[in-house]
GUKOLKE-731272 format. One record per residue: x, y, z of N, C-alpha, C in turn. Coordinates in steps of 0.2 Angstrom, whole numbers, padded with zeros to 4 digits, always signed. Layout:
BEGIN
XYZXYZXYZ;...
This chain:
BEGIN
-0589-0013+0141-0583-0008+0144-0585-0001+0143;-0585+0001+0150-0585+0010+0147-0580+0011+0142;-0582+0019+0143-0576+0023+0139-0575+0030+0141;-0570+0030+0144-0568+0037+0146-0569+0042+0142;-0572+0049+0142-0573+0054+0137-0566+0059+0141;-0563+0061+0137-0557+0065+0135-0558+0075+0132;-0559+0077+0135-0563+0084+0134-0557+0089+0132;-0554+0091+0125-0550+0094+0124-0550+0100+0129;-0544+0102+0132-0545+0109+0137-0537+0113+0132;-0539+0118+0129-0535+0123+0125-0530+0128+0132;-0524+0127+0136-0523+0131+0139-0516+0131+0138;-0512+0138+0143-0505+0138+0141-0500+0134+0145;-0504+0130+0148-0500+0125+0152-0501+0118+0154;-0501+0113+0158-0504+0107+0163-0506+0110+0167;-0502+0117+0171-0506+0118+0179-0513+0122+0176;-0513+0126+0172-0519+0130+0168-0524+0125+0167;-0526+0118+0164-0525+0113+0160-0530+0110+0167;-0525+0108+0173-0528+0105+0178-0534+0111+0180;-0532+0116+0184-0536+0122+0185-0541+0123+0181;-0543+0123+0175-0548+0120+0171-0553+0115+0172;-0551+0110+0172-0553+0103+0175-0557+0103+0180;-0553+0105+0186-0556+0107+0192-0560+0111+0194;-0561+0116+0189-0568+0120+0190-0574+0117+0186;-0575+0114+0183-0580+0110+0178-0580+0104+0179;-0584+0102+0185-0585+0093+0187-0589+0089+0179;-0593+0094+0180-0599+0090+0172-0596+0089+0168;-0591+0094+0166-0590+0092+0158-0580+0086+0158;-0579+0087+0162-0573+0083+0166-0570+0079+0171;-0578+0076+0171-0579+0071+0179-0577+0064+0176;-0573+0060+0179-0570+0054+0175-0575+0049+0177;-0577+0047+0168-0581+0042+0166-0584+0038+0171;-0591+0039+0173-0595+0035+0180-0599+0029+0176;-0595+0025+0173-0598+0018+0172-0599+0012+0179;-0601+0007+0174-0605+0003+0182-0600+0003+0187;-0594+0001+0184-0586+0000+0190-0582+0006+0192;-0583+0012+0189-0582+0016+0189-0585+0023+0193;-0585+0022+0200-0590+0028+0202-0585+0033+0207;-0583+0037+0204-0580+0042+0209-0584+0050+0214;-0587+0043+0220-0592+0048+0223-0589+0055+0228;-0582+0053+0227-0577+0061+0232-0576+0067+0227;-0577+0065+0221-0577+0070+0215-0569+0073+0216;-0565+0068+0216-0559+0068+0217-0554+0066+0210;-0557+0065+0204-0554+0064+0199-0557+0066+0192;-0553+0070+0187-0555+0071+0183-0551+0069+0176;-0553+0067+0172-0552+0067+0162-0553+0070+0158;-0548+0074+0156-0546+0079+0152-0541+0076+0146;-0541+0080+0140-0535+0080+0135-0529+0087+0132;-0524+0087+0135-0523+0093+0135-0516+0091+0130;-0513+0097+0123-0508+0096+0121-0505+0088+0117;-0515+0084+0116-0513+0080+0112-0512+0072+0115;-0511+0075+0123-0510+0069+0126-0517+0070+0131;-0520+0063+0133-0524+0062+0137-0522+0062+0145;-0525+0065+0149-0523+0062+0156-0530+0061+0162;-0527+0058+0167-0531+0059+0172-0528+0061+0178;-0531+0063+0182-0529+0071+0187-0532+0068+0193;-0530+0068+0198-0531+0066+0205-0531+0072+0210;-0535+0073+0214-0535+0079+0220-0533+0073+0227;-0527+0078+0230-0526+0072+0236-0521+0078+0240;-0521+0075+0247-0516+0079+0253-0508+0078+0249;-0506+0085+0252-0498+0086+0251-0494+0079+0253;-0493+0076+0260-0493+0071+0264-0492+0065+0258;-0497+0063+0255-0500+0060+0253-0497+0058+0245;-0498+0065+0243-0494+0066+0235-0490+0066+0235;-0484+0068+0239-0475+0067+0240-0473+0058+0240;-0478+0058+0245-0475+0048+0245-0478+0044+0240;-0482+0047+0237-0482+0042+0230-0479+0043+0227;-0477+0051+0225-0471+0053+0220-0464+0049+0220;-0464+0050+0227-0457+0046+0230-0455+0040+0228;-0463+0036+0230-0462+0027+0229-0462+0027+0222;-0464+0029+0218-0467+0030+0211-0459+0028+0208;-0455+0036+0209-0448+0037+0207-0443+0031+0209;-0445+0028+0214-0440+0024+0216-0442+0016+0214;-0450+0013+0212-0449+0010+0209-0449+0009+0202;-0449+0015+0199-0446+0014+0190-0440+0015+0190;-0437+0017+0194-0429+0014+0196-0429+0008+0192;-0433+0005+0199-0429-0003+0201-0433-0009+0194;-0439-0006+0191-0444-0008+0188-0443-0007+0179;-0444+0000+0178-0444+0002+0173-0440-0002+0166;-0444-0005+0160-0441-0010+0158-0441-0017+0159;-0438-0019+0163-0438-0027+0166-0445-0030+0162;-0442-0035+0160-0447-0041+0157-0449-0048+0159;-0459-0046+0161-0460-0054+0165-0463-0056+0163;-0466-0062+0160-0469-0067+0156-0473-0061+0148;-0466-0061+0147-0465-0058+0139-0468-0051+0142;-0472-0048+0145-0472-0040+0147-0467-0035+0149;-0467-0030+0148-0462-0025+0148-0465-0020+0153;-0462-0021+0161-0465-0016+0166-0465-0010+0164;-0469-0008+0167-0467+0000+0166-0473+0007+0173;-0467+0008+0178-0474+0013+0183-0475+0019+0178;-0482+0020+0181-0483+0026+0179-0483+0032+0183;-0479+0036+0186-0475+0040+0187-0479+0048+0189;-0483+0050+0191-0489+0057+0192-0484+0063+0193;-0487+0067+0192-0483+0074+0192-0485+0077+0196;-0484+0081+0201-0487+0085+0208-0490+0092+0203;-0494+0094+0206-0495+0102+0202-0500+0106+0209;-0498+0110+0212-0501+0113+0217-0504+0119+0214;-0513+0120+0216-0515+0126+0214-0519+0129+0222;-0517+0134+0223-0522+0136+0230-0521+0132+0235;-0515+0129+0236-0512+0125+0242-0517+0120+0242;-0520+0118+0237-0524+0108+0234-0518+0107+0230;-0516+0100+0233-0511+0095+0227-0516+0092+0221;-0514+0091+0215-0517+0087+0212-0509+0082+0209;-0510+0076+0206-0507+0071+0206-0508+0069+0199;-0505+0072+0193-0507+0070+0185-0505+0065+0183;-0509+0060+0180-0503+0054+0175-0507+0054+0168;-0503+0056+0161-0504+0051+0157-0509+0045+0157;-0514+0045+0152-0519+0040+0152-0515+0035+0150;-0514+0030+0151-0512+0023+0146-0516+0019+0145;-0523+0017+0145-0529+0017+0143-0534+0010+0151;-0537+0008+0148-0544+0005+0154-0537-0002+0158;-0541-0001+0163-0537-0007+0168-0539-0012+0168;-0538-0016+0170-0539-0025+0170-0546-0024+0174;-0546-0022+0179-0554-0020+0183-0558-0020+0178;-0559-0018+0173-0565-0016+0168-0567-0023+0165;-0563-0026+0166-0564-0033+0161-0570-0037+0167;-0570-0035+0172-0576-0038+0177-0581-0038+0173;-0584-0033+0168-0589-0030+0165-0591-0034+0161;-0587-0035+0155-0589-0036+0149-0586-0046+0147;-0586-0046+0142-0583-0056+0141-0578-0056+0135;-0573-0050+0137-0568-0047+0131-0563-0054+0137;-0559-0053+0131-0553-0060+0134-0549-0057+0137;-0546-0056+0145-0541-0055+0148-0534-0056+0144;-0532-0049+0144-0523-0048+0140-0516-0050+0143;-0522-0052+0149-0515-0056+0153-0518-0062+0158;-0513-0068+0159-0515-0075+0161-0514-0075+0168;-0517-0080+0173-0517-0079+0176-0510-0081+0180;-0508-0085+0176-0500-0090+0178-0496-0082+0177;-0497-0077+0174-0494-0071+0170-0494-0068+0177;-0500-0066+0180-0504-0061+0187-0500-0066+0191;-0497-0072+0192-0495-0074+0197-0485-0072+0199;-0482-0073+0191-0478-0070+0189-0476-0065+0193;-0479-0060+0190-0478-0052+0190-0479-0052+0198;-0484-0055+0200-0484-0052+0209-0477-0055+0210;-0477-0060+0211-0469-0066+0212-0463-0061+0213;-0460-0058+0205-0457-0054+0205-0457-0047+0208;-0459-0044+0208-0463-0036+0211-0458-0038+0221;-0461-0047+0222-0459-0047+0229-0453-0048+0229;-0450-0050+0225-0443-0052+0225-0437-0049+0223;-0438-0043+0221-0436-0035+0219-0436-0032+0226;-0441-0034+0232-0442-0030+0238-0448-0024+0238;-0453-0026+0231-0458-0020+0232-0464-0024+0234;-0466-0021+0243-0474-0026+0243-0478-0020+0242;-0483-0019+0236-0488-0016+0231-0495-0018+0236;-0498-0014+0241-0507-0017+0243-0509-0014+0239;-0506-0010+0234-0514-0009+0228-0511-0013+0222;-0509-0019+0221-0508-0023+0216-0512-0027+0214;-0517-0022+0211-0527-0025+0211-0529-0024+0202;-0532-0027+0200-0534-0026+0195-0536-0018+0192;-0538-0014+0197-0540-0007+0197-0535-0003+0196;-0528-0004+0195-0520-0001+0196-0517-0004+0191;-0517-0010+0185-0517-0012+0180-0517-0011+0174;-0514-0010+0172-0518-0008+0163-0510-0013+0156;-0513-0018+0153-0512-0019+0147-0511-0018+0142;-0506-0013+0140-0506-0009+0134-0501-0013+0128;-0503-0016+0125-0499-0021+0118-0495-0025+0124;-0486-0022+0124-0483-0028+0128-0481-0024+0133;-0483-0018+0135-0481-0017+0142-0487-0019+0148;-0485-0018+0154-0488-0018+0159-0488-0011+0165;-0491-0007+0163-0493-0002+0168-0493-0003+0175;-0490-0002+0181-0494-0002+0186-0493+0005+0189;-0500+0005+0193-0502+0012+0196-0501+0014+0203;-0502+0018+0208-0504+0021+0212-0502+0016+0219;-0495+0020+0221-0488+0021+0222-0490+0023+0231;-0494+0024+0232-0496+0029+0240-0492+0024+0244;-0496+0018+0247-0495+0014+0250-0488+0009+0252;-0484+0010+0247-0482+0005+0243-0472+0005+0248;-0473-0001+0251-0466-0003+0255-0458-0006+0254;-0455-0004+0252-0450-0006+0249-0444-0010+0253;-0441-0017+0255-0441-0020+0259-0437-0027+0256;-0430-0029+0259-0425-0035+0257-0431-0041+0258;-0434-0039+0263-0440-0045+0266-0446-0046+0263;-0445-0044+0258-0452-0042+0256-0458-0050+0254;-0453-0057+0254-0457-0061+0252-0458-0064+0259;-0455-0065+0264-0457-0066+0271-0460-0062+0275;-0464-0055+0271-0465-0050+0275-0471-0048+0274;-0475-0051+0265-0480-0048+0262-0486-0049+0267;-0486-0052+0272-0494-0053+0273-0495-0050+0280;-0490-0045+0283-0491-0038+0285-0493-0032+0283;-0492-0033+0276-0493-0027+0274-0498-0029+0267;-0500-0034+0266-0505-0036+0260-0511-0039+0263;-0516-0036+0262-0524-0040+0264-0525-0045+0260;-0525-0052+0263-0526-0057+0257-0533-0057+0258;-0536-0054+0259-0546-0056+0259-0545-0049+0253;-0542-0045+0252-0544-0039+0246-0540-0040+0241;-0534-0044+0240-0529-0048+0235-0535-0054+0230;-0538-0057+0235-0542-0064+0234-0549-0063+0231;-0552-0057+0233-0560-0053+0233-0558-0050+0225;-0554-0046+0224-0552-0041+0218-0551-0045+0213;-0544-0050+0213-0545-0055+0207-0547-0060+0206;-0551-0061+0211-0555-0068+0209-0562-0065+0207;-0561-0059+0205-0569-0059+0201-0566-0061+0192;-0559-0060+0191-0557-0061+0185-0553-0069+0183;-0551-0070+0189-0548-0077+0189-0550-0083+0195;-0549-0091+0193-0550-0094+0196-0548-0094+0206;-0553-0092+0209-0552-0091+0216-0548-0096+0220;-0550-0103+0219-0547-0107+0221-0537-0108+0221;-0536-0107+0214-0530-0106+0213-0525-0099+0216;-0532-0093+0216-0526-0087+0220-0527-0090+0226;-0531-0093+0230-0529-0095+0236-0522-0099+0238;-0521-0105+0233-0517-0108+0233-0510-0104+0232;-0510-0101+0227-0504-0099+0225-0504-0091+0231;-0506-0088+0237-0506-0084+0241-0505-0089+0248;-0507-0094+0248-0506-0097+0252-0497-0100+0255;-0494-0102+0251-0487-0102+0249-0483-0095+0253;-0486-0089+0256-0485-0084+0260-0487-0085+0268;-0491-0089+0267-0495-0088+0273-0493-0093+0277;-0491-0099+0278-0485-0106+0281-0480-0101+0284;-0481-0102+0292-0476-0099+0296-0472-0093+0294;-0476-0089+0294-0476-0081+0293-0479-0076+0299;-0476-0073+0300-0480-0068+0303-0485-0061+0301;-0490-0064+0303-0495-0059+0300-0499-0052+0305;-0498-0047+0304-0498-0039+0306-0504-0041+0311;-0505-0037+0316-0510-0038+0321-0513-0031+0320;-0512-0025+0315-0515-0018+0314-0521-0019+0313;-0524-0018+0313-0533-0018+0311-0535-0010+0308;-0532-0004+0312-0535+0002+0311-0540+0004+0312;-0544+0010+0308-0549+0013+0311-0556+0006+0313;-0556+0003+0303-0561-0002+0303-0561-0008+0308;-0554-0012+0309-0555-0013+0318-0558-0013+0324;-0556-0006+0323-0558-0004+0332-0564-0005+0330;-0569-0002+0325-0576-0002+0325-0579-0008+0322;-0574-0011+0321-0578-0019+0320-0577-0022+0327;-0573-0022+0331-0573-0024+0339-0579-0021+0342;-0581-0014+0342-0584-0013+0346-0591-0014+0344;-0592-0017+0338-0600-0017+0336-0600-0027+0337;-0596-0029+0335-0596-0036+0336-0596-0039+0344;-0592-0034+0349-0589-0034+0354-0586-0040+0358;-0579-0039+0352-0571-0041+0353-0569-0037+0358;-0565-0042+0362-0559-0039+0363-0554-0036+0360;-0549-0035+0365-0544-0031+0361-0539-0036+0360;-0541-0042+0358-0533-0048+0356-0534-0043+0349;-0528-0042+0348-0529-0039+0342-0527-0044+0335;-0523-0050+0337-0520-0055+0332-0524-0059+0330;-0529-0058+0334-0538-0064+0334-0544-0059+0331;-0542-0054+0332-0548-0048+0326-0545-0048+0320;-0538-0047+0319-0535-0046+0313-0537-0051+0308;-0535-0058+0309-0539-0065+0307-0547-0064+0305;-0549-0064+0312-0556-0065+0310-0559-0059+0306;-0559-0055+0304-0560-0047+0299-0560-0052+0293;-0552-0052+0291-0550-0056+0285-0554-0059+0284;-0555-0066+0287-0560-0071+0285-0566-0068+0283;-0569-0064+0288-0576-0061+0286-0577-0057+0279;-0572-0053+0278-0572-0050+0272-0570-0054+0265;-0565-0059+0268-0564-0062+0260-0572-0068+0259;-0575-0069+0262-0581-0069+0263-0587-0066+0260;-0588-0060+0262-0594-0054+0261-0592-0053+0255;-0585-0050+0252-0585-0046+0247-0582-0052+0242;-0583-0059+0242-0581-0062+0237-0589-0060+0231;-0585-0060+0226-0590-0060+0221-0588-0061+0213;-0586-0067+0213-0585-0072+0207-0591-0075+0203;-0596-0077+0209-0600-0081+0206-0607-0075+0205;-0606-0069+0207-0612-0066+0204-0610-0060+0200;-0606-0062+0195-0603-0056+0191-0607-0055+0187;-0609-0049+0184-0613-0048+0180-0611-0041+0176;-0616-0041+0170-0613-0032+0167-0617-0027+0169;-0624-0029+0171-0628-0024+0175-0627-0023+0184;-0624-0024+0185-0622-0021+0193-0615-0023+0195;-0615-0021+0202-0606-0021+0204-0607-0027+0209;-0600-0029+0208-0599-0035+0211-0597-0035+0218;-0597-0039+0223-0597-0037+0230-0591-0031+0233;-0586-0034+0230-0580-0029+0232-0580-0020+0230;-0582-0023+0223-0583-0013+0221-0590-0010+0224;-0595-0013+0226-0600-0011+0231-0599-0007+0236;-0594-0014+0241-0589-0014+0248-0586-0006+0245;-0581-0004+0243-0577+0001+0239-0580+0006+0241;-0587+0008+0239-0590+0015+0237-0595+0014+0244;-0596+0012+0246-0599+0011+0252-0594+0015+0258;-0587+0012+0258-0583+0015+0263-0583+0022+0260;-0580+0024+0255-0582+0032+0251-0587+0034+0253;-0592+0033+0254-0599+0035+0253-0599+0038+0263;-0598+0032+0265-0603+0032+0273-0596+0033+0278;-0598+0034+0284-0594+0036+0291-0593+0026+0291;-0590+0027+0296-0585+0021+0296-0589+0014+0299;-0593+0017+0303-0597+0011+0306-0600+0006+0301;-0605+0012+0296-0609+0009+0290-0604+0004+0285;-0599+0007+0285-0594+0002+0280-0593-0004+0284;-0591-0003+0291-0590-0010+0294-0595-0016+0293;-0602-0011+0294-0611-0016+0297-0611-0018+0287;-0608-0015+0285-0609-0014+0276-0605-0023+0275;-0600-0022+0278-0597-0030+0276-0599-0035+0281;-0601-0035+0285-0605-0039+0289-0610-0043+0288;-0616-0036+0285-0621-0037+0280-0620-0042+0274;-0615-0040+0271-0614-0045+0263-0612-0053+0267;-0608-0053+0272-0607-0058+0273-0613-0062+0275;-0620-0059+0278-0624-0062+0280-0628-0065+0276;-0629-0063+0269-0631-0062+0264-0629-0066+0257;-0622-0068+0258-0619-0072+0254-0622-0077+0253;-0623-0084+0256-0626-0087+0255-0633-0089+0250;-0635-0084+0252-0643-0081+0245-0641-0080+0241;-0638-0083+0235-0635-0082+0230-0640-0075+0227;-0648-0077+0228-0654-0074+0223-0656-0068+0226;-0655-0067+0233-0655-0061+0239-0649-0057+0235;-0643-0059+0236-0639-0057+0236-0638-0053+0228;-0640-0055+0223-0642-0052+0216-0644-0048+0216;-0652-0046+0220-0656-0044+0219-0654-0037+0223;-0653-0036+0228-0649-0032+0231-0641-0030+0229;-0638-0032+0225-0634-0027+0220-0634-0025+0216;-0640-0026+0212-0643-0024+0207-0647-0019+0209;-0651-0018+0216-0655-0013+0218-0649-0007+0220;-0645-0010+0223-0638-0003+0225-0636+0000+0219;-0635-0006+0214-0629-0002+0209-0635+0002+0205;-0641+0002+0204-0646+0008+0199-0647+0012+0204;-0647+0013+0212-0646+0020+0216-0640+0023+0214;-0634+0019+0216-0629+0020+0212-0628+0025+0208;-0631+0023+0202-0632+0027+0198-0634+0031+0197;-0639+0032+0200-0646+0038+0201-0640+0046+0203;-0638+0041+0210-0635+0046+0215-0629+0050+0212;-0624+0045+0205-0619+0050+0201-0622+0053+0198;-0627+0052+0193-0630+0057+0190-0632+0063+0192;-0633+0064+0199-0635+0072+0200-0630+0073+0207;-0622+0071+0205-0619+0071+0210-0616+0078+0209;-0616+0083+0203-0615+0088+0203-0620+0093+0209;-0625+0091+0209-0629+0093+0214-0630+0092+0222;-0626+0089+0224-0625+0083+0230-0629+0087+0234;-0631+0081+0240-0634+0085+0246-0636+0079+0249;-0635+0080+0256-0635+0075+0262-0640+0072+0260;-0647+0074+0260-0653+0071+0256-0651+0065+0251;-0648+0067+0247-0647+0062+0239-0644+0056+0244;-0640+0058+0248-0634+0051+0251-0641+0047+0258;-0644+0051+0258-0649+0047+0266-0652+0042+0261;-0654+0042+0255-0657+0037+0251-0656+0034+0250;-0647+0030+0250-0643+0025+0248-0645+0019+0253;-0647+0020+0260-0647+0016+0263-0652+0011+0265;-0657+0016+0258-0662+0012+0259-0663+0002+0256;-0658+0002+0252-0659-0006+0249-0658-0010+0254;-0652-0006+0259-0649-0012+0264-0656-0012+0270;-0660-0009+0270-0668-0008+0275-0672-0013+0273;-0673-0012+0263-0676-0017+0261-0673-0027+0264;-0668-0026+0265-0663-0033+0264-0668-0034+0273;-0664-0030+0276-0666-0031+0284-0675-0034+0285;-0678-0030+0281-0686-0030+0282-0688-0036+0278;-0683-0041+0274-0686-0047+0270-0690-0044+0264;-0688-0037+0263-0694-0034+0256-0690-0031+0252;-0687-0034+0250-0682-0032+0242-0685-0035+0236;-0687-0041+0239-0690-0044+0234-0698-0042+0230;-0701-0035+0234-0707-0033+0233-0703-0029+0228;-0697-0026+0227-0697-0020+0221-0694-0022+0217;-0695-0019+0212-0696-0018+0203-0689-0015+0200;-0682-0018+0201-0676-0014+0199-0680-0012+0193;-0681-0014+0187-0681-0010+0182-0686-0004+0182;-0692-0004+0184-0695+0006+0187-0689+0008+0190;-0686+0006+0196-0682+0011+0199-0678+0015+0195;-0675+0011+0190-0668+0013+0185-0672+0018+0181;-0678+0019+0181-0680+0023+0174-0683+0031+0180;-0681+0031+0187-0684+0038+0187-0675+0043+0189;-0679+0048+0188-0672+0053+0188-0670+0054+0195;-0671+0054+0200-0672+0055+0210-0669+0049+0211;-0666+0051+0216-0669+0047+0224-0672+0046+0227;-0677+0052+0227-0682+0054+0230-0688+0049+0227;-0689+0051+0221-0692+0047+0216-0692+0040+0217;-0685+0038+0219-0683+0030+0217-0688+0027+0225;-0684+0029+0230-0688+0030+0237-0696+0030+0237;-0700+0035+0234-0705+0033+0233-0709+0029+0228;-0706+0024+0225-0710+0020+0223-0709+0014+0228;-0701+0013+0231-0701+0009+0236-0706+0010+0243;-0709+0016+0243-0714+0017+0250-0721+0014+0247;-0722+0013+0238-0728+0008+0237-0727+0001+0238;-0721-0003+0241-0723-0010+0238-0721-0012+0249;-0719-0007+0253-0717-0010+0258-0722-0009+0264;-0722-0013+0269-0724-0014+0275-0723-0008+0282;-0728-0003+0282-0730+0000+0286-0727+0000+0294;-0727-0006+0294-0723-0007+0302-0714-0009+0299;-0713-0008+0294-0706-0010+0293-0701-0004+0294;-0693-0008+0295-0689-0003+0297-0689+0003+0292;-0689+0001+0284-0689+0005+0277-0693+0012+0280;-0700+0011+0280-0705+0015+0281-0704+0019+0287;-0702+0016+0293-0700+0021+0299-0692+0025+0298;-0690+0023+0292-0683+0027+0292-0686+0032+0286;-0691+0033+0281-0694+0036+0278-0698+0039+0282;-0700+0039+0288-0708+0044+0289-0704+0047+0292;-0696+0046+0295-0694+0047+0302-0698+0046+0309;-0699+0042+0307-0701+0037+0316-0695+0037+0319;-0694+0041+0324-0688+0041+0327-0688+0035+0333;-0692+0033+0337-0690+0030+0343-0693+0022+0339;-0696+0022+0335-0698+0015+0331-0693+0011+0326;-0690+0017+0324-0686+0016+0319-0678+0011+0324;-0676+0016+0330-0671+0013+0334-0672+0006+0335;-0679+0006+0340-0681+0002+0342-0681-0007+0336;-0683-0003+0328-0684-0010+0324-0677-0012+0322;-0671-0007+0320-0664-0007+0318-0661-0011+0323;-0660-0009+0329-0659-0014+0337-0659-0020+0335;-0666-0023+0334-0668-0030+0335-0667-0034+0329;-0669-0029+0322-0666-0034+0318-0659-0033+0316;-0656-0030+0315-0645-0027+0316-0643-0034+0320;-0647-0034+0326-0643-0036+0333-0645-0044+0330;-0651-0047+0328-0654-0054+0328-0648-0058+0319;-0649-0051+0316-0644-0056+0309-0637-0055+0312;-0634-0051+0316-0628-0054+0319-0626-0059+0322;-0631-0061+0327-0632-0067+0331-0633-0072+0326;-0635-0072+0323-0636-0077+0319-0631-0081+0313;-0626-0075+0311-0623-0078+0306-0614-0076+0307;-0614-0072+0313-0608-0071+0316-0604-0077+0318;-0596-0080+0316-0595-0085+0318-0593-0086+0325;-0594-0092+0329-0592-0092+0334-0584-0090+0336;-0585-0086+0341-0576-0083+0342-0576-0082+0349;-0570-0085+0352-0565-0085+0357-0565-0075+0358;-0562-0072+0353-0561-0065+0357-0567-0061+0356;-0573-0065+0355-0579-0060+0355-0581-0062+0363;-0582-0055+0368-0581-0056+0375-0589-0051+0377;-0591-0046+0374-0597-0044+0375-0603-0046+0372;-0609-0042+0370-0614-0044+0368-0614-0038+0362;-0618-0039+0355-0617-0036+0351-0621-0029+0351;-0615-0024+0349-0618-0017+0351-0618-0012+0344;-0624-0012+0341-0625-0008+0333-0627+0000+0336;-0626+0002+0341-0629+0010+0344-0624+0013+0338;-0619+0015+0336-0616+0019+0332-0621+0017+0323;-0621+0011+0321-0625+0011+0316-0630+0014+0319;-0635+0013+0321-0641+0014+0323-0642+0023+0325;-0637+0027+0328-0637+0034+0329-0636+0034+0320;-0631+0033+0316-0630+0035+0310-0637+0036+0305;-0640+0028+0302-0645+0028+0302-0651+0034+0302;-0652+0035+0311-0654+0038+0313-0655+0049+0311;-0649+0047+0311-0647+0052+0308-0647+0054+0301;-0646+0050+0296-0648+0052+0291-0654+0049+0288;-0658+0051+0291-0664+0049+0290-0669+0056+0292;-0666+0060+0297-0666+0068+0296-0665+0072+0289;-0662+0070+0287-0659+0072+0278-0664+0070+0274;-0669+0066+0275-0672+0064+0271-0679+0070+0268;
């Protein structure tokens, strides 16, 4: 398990304190372990006054309705006792400098997330996570970030975190799966708990309920690359399926690289929206290979890597490199490279060229490195277009032929950066 480093800052205030923080990414970037990658550089750790906290940069918009839900669920929360835990939210404080919001809380120490990492005993049982959700609904609060990542275990209370999203509601147990993604409920805690059993006990919501027909941004652009229609109540469905699919990753947990969902996570961070959608696509095509699938989280999560280390330095250049494992995957040549040389040089650039020794001159890798523009199009089409047909499942509202042009311009384009 990581360890958050805590950087004493001596000043005459919290908003001083933040303002500090935020002009020193290096010395106050919050701790980038394997589960832990903050590529928006959106969050820092500091210690000010004796107490530890972590500090969030985020929209006006944005910081009020968390503040809001925050307040109004430590109301209803704060206290109350379930299966021997003593709730308790943790409550951010707004601090505005230069008209940027930042959103401070109190560290109360590592989340239930981190436990993905290491073979330390979970502080809380799984009949206990099933509890607590239970209750949470039947108070009228439905929580979509009620994920391990938003958790923390301190002696006998129970933290929960980050309040944005979060719908308050009489209806709330005939209503959860409007507003809960059971593929990102089912993908997050099943890398800690038995998955057949969250099915089971999520399931018990799912018997004649109605379930949200919203898809949003990732939607639209999952329809138009798969070419769905617009039934929207038959996307909504099938997305789910496919994601609690791609991003399960129970059975390839490891301490050296990230598990399909914190992958999926930094991915939509990282890239324009098309690559996040072809990005879950991709894993779901993939799943099956258990030895494929290894092999290629372990070559993302050491880019990963590579890419925070010099994320103080960023440049569209460092992010064109990321895309290279999934090219590797495409071209059947991942298995020609060496994670452990990658992990030892200090680039991307670097990591990249020992990949251009082990691959295929006519492959899509090599034409998206030399910039082969019209070659590169030409091989991405055919193989994009040939593993969708292949492992997309048969569907009533897929009404076109499969269209990756927006991958494929993307691609294309950061390969210019290169």
């Amino acid at each position: 398990m990581g360890k958050v480093k805590f950087k004493i800052i001596n000043s005459s205030d919290l908003r001083t304190a933040v303002k500090t923080a935020f002009c020193n990414y290096s010395e106050f970037a919050f701790y980038h372990n394997i589960e832990v990658k903050d590529v928006k550089k959106r969050f820092r750790a500091f210690e000010f006054n004796d107490k530890k906290y972590i500090a969030k940069q985020t929209k006006s918009a944005t910081a009020k309705e968390e503040i809001a839900n925050a307040t109004r669920a430590a109301k209803m929360l704060n206290g109350l006792t379930v299966s021997g835990l003593t709730l308790n939210v943790i409550e951010p404080v707004l601090i505005t400098i230069n008209n940027v919001c930042y959103l401070v809380s109190e560290y109360k120490g590592t989340t239930l997330h981190e436990y993905v990492y290491n073979d330390k005993r979970l502080p809380l049982t799984q009949g206990a996570l099933m509890e607590v959700f239970s209750f949470l609904l039947k108070k009228g609060v439905m929580h979509p970030g009620f994920l391990p990542r938003n958790i923390i275990i301190n002696q006998e209370y129970l933290f929960i975190l980050d309040w944005e999203n979060v719908l308050f509601s009489k209806k709330a147990v005939t209503n959860v799966l409007r507003y809960i993604s059971v593929a990102e409920f089912i993908n997050n805690w099943g890398c800690l708990y038995n998955r057949e059993n969250l099915l089971g006990f999520i399931h018990k919501y799912t018997d004649n309920k109605r379930i949200s027909s919203q898809t949003g941004s990732f939607g639209k652009e999952y329809a138009f690359l798969t070419g769905c229609s617009n039934n929207k109540r038959g996307l909504k469905s099938e997305i789910e399926n496919i994601i609690l699919v791609a991003e399960s990753g129970g059975h390839v947990r490891g301490k050296t690289y990230m598990v399909p969902c914190d992958l999926g996570h930094l991915v939509s961070d990282t890239f324009p929206r098309c690559i996040d959608v072809f990005h879950d696509l991709f894993l779901f095509c993939i799943q099956k290979d258990e030895k494929l699938l290894r092999k290629y989280l372990e070559l993302m999560t050491v880019y990963y890597n590579i890419y925070m280390k010099n994320l103080n330095n960023y440049t569209d250049f460092d992010k064109a490199h990321l895309v290279v494992p999934i090219l590797l995957v495409l071209d059947n040549q991942i298995n020609n490279i060496e994670t452990r040389k990658i992990a030892r040089v200090k680039s991307l650039m670097d990591a990249s060229r020992l990949v251009g020794k082990s691959i295929a001159t006519d492959s899509v890798t090599c034409h998206y490195m030399k910039k082969n523009k019209i070659k590169l199009r030409n091989a991405l089409d055919d193989k994009i277009t040939s593993m969708l047909k292949m492992h997309l499942p048969i569907s009533q509202i897929r009404k076109t032929r499969i269209n990756p042009i927006r991958i494929i311009e993307t691609i294309d384009e950061m390969s210019s950066n290169l």
